[in-house]
LUMDO-686364 format. One record per residue (C-alpha): chain; z, x negated, y. Coordinates in steps of 0.1 Angstrom, whole numbers, plus 2048, in hexadecimal, padded with zeros to 3 digits. Example, Ala and Ser with C-alpha at 12.3 -4.5 7.8 and 13.67 -1.06 7.14 Angstrom:
2
kette A; z 84E; x 785; y 7D3
kette A; z 847; x 777; y 7F5
# end
This chain:
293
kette A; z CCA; x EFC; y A20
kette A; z CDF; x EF3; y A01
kette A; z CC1; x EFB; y 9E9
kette A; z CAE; x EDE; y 9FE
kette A; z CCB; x EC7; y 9FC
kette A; z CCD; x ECC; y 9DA
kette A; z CA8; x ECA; y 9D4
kette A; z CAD; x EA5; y 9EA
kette A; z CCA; x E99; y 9D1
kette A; z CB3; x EA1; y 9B2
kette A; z C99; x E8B; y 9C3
kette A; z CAF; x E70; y 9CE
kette A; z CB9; x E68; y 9AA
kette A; z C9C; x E6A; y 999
kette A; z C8F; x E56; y 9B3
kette A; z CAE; x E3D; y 9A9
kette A; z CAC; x E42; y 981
kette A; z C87; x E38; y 980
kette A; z C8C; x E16; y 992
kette A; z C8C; x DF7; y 980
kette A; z CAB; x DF5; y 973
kette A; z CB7; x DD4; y 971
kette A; z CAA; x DCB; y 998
kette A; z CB5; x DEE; y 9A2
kette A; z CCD; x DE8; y 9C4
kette A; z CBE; x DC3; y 9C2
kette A; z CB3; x DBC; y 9E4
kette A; z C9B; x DA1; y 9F2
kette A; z C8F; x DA1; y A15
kette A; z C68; x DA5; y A1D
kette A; z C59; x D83; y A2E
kette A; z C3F; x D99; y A41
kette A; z C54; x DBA; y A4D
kette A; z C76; x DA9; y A4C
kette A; z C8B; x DC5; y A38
kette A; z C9E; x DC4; y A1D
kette A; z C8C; x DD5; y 9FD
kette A; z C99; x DDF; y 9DD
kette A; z C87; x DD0; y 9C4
kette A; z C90; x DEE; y 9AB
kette A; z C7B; x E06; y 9C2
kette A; z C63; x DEE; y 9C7
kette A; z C56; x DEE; y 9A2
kette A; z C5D; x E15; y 9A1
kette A; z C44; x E23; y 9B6
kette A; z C24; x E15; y 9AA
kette A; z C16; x DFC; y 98E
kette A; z C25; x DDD; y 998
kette A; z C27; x DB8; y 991
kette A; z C46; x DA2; y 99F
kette A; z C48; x D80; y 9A0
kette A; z C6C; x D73; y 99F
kette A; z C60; x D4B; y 9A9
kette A; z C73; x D35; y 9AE
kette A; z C7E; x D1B; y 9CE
kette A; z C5C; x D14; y 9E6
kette A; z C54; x CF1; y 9DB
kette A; z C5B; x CF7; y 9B7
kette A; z C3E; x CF3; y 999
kette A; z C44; x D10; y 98E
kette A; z C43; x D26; y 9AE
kette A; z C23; x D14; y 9B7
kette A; z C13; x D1A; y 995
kette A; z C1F; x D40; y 995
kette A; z C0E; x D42; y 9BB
kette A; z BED; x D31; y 9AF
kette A; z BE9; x D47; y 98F
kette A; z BF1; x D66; y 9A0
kette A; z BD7; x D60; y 9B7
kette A; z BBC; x D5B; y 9A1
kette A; z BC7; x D7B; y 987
kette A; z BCF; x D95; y 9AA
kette A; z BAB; x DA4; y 9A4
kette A; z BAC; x DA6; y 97D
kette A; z BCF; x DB2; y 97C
kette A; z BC6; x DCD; y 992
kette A; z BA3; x DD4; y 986
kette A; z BA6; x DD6; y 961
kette A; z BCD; x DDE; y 961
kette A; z BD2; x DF8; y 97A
kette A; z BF0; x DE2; y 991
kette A; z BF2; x DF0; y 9B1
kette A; z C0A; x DD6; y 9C4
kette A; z C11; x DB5; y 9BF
kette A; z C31; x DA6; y 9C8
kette A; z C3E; x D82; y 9CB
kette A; z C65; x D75; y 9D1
kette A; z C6C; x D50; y 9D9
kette A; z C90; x D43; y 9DE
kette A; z C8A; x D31; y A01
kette A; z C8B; x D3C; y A25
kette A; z C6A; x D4F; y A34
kette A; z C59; x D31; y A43
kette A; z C5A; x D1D; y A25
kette A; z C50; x D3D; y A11
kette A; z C2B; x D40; y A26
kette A; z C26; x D1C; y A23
kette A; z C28; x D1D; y A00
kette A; z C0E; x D39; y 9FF
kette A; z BF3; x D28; y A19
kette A; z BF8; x D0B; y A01
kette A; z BEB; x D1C; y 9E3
kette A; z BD3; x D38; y 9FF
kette A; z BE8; x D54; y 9EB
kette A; z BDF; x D6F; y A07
kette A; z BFF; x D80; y A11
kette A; z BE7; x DA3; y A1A
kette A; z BE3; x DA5; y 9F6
kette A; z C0C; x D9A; y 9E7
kette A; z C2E; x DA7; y 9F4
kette A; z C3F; x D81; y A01
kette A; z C65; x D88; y 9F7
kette A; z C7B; x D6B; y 9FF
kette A; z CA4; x D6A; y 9ED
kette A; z CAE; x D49; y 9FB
kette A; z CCB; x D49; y 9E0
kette A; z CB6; x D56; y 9C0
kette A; z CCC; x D74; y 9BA
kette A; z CB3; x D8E; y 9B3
kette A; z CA1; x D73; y 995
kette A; z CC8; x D6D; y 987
kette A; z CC9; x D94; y 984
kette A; z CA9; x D91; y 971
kette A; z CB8; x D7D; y 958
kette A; z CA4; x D5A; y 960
kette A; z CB2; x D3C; y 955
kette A; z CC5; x D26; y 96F
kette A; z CC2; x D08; y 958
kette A; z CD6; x CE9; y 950
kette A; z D00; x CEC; y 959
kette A; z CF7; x D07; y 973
kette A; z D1A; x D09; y 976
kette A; z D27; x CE6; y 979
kette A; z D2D; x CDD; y 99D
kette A; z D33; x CBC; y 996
kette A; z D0D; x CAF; y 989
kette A; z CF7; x CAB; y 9A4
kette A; z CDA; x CC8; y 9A6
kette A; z CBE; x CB0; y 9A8
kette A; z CCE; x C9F; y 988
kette A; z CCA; x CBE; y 978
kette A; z CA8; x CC3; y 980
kette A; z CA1; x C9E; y 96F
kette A; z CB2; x CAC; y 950
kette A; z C9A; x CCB; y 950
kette A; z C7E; x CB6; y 952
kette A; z C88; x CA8; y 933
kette A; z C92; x CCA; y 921
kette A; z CB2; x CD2; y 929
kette A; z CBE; x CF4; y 933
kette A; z C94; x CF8; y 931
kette A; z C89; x CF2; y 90A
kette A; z C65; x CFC; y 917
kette A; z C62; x CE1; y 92E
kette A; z C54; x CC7; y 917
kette A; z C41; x CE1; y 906
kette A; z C2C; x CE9; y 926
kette A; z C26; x CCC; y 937
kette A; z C19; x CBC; y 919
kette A; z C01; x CDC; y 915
kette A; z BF4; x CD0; y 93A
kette A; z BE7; x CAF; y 927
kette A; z BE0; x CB7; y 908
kette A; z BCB; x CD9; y 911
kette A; z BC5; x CF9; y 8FC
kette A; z BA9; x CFB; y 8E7
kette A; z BA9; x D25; y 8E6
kette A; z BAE; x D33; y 90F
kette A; z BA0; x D31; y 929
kette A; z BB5; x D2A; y 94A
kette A; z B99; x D2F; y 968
kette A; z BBA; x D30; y 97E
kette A; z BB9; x D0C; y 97B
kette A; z B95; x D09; y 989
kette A; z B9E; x D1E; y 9A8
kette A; z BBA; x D0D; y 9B1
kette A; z BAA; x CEE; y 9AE
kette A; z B98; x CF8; y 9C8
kette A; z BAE; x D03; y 9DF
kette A; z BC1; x CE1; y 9DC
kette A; z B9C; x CCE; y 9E2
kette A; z B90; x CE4; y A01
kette A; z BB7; x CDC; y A12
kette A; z BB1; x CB6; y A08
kette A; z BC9; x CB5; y 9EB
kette A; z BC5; x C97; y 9D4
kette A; z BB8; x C94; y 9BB
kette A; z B99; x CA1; y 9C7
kette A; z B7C; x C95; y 9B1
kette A; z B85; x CA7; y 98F
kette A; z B6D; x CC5; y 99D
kette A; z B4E; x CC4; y 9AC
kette A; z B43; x CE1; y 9C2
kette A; z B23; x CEB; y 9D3
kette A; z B20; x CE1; y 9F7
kette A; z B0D; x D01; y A01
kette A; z B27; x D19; y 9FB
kette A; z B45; x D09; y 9EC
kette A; z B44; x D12; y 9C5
kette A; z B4B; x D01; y 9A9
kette A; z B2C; x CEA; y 99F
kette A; z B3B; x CD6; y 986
kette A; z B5E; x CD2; y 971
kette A; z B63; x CB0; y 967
kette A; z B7B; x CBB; y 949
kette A; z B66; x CD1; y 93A
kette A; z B4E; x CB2; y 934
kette A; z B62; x CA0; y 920
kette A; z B54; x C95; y 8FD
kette A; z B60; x CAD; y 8E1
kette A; z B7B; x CC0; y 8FA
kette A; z B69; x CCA; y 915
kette A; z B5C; x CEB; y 909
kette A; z B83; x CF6; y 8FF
kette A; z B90; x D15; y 916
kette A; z BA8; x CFE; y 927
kette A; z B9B; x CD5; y 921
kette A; z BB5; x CBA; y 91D
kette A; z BC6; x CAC; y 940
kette A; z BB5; x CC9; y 954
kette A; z BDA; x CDF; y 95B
kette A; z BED; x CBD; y 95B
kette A; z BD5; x CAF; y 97A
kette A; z BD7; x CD0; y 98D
kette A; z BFD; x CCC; y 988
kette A; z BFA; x CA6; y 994
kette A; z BE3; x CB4; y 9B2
kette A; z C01; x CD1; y 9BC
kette A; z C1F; x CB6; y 9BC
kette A; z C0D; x C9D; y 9D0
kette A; z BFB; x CB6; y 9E7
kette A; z C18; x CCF; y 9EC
kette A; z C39; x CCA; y 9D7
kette A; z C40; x CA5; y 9E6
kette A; z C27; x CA9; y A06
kette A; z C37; x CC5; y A14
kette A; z C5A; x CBD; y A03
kette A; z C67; x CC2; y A28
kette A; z C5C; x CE6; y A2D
kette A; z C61; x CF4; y A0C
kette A; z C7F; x CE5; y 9FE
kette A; z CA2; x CFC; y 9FE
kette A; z CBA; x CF5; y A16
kette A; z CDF; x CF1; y A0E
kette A; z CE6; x D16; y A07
kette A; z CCD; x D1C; y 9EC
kette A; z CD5; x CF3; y 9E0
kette A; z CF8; x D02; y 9DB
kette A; z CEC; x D25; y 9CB
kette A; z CDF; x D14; y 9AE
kette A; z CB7; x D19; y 9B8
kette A; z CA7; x CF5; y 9B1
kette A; z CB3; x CFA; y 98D
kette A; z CAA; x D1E; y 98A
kette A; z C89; x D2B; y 979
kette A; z C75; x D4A; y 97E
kette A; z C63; x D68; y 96D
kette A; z C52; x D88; y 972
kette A; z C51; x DAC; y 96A
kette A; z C38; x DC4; y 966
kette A; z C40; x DE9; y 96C
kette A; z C2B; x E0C; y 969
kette A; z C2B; x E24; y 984
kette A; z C54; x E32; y 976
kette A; z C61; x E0F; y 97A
kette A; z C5E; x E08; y 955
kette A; z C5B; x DE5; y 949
kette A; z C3A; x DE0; y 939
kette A; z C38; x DBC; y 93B
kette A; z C58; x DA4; y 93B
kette A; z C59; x D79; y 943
kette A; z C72; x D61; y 947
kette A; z C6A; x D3E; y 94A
kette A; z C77; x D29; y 929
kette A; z C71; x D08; y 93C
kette A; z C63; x CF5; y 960
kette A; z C3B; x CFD; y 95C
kette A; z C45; x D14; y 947
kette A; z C38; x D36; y 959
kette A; z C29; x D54; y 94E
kette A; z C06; x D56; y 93F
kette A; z BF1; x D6C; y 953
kette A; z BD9; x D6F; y 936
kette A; z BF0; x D7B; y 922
kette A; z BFD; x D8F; y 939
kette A; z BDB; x DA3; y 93E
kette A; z BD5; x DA9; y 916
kette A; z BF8; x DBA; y 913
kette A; z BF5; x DCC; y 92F
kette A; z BD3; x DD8; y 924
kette A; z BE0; x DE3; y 905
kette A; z BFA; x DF8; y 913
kette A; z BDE; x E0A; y 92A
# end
């Protein structure tokens, strides 16, 4: 009997030293089975992508939820992940309507909700402008991110949305285009789609004189952006905002990231959002994670 125990102790901490260290003893409770789960295990067992988003009605929460719905397949396909993960700081309900929002199927990502963004503090994401300062209004802070502060990257990526990128392609942007057209989001006539069974017929961007043919055209990301704060952001304010507790926890000024691990909870991929709009590349994300394969 002691020989077992002992063979149990080894287990148990190796189990424990090959967790993800830094969200090791992090715990964040699951929207579908209601438990608390340790994040640290959860990127230990298998190849794993997390999501550490942000509050429900927020740009960049939205725009992590629509990417990662479009890259689920290639991610798993070409890179090997196994589970899929996703952490928003709000209460459950406002969690799954974020998610039907952006048809992000909930069979195919782990829903975590941390009303008061602990486990994405312990990541090391930035909080923003005077996280700390009590006396400045949150929503004041957020104007001062949009405008750079505590978030140099801000500026930086919402100009990209207008001024396009020449070199990648973004097909995420398409898809969710679609998603916001087929639940009546406006606008509504930048795509075209074929009546028969729904897909894309034409892309208004990419015929644009001289731009059109660039991966991602000029004013194609900044539209979809438009289409998300209209159509989700400010029409569901209501339902996805924080509440009072999570106001006071420092979450409407907090950004995300995300984390990659293999199969021994190693990091192979690391993000933390510089800025609002400012989220992780998926594209980017597949070619590194292809070279470490």
């Amino acid at each position: 009997m002691n020989f077992f125990n002992s063979i149990l102790c080894i287990l148990s901490f190796l189990n424990n030293t090959i967790a993800f260290a830094p969200l090791q003893g992090v715990t964040v409770k699951s929207v579908d089975k209601n438990v608390d789960v340790d994040l640290g295990s959860f990127l230990s067992s298998e190849k794993s992508l997390l999501i550490l988003g942000t509050y429900a009605a927020d740009f960049n929460a939205i725009e992590y939820a629509q990417r990662l719905r479009y890259y689920m397949p290639k991610l798993r396909a070409e890179c090997g992940i196994e589970k899929f993960g996703l952490v928003l700081n709000c209460n459950p309900a406002a969690a799954k309507a974020m998610c039907k929002a952006v048809d992000l199927s909930t069979d195919e990502v782990q829903l975590f909700i941390d009303p008061t963004g602990k486990a994405g503090r312990t990541f090391g994401v930035g909080r923003g402008w005077q996280p700390d300062n009590e006396d400045i209004n949150p929503f004041l802070k957020l104007f001062g991110m949009l405008w750079g502060l505590g978030a140099w990257a801000t500026l930086p990526a919402v100009i990209g949305g207008y001024i396009g990128n020449p070199f990648t392609s973004q097909k995420w942007i398409e898809d969710a285009f679609v998603v916001g057209m087929k639940q009546g989001r406006w606008p509504d006539n930048a795509i075209e789609l074929n009546e028969a069974d729904g897909s894309i017929k034409s892309n208004k961007f990419k015929d644009l004189p001289l731009v059109g043919s660039w991966g991602r055209p000029p004013l194609e990301l900044a539209t979809l952006r438009l289409q998300s704060m209209m159509g989700i952001s400010l029409k569901q304010w209501d339902e996805l905002a924080p509440d009072e507790e999570s106001l006071q926890s420092g979450v409407l000024t907090q950004l995300g990231g995300c984390v990659v691990c293999n199969e021994g909870g190693e990091a192979i991929y690391e993000w933390r959002d510089p800025g609002i709009c400012a989220v992780a590349n998926f594209e980017d994300i597949l070619k590194e994670l292809k070279n470490t394969n």
